[in-house]
Kinemage of the C-alpha trace (Angstrom):
@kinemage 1
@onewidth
@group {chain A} dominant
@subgroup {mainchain}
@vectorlist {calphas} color= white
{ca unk a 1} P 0.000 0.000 0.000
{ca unk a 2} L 1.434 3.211 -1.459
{ca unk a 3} L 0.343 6.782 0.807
{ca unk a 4} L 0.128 10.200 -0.596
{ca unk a 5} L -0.861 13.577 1.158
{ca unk a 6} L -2.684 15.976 -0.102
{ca unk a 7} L -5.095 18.936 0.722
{ca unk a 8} L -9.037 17.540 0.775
{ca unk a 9} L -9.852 20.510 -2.036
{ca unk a 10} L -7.458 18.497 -3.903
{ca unk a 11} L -8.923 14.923 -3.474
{ca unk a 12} L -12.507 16.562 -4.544
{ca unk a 13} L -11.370 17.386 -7.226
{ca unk a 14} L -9.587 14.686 -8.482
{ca unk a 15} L -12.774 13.049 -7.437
{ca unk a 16} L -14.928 14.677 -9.978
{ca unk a 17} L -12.189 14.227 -12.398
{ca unk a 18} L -11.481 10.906 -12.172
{ca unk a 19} L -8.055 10.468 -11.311
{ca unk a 20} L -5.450 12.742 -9.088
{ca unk a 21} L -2.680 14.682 -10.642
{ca unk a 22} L -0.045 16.519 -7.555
{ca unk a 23} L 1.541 19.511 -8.951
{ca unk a 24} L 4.698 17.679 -9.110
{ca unk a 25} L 3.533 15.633 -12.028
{ca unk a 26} L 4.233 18.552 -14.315
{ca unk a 27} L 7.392 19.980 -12.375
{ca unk a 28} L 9.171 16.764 -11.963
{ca unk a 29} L 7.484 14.332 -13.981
{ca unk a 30} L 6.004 12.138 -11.234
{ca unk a 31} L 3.757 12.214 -7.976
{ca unk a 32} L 5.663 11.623 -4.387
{ca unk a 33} L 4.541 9.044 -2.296
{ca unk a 34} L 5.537 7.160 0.760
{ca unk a 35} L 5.019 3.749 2.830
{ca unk a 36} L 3.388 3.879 6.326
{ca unk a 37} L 6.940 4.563 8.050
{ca unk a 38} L 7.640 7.230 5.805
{ca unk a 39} L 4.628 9.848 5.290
{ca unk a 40} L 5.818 11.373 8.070
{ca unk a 41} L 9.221 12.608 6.496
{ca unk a 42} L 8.056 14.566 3.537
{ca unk a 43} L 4.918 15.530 5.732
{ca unk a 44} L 7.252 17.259 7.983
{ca unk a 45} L 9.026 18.887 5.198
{ca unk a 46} L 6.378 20.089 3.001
{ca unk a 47} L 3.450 20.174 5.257
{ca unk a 48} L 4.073 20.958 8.544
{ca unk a 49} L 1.182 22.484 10.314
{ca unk a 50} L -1.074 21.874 7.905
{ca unk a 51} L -4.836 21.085 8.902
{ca unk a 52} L -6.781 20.255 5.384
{ca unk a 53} L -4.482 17.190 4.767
{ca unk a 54} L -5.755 13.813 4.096
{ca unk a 55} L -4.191 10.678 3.274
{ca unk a 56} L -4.826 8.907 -0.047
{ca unk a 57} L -4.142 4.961 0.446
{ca unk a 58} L -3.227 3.810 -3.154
{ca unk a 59} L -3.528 0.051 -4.163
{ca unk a 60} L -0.081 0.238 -6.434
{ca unk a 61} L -1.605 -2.765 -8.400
{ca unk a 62} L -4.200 -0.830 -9.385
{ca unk a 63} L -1.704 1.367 -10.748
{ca unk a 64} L -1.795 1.536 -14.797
{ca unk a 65} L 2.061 1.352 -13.844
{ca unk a 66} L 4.159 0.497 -11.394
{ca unk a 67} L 5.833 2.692 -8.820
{ca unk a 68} L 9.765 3.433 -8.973
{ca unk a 69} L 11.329 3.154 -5.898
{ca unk a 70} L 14.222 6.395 -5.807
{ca unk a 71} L 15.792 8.375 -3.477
{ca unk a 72} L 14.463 10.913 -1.902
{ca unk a 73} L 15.572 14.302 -1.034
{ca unk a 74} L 19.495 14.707 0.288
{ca unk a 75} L 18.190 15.432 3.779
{ca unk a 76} L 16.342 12.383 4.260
{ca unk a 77} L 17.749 9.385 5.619
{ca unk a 78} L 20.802 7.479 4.024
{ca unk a 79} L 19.507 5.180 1.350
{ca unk a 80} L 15.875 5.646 1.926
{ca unk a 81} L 14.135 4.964 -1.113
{ca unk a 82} L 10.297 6.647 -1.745
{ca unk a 83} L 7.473 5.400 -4.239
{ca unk a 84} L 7.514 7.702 -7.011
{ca unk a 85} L 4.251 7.595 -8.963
{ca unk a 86} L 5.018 8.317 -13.002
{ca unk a 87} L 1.399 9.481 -14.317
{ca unk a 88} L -1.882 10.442 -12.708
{ca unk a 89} L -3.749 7.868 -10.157
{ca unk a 90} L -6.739 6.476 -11.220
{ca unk a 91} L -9.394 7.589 -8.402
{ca unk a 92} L -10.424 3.929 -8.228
{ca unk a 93} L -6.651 2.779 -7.326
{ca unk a 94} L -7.448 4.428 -4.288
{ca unk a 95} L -8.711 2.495 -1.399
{ca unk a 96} L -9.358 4.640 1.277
{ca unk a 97} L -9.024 8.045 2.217
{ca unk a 98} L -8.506 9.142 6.320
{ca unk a 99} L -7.653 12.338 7.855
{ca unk a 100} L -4.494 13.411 8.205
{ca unk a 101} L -4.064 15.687 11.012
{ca unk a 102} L -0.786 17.104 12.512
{ca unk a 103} L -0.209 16.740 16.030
{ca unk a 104} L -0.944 19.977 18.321
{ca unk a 105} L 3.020 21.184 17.751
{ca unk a 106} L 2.248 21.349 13.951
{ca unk a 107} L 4.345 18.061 13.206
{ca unk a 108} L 3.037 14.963 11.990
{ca unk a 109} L 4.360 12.084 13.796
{ca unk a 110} L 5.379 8.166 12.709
{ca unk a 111} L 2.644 6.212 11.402
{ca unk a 112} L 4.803 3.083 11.886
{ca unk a 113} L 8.165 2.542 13.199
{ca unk a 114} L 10.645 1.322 10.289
């Protein structure tokens, strides 16, 4: 199971589109995602503090392609390697969406210990 962030505004919308395009499809060529033990790490960097987050849970074999596991940025941890989504997700690839709320210092905190 693959995890992506993302505002709710966004989710609607890719909703009533039919499948979910980040912003970093078109500036990097691919959408960021994470395992369970990892959300945390580019939550922390990109999204600290932020209240209208949910988490998409995407079923990668539901995936019109696989993911490509690459490093992430330099900061994160030595040879951590993220889920890098290379074209939109198919709203029906994911499975469930939950809240994702930062903790009451702004930070969002381990879903699962590595």
């Amino acid at each position: 199971m693959l995890l992506h962030f993302c505002g709710r505004a966004d989710w609607a919308a890719a909703v009533a589109a039919g499948s979910y395009t980040a912003d970093t499809l078109a500036t990097e060529g691919f959408i960021h995602c994470s395992t369970a033990a990892q959300v945390h790490i580019p939550a922390n960097a990109l999204a600290r503090g932020r209240t209208d987050l949910v988490l998409l849970h995407v079923d990668e074999t539901r995936l019109p392609s696989p993911p490509v596991w690459e490093p992430g940025r330099p900061e994160d941890p030595d040879g951590m390697l993220f889920p890098h989504v290379y074209g939109p997700i198919p709203v029906d690839a994911v499975v469930a969406v939950t809240d994702f709320p930062p903790g009451p210092d702004g930070t969002f905190p381990p879903l699962l210990t590595p």
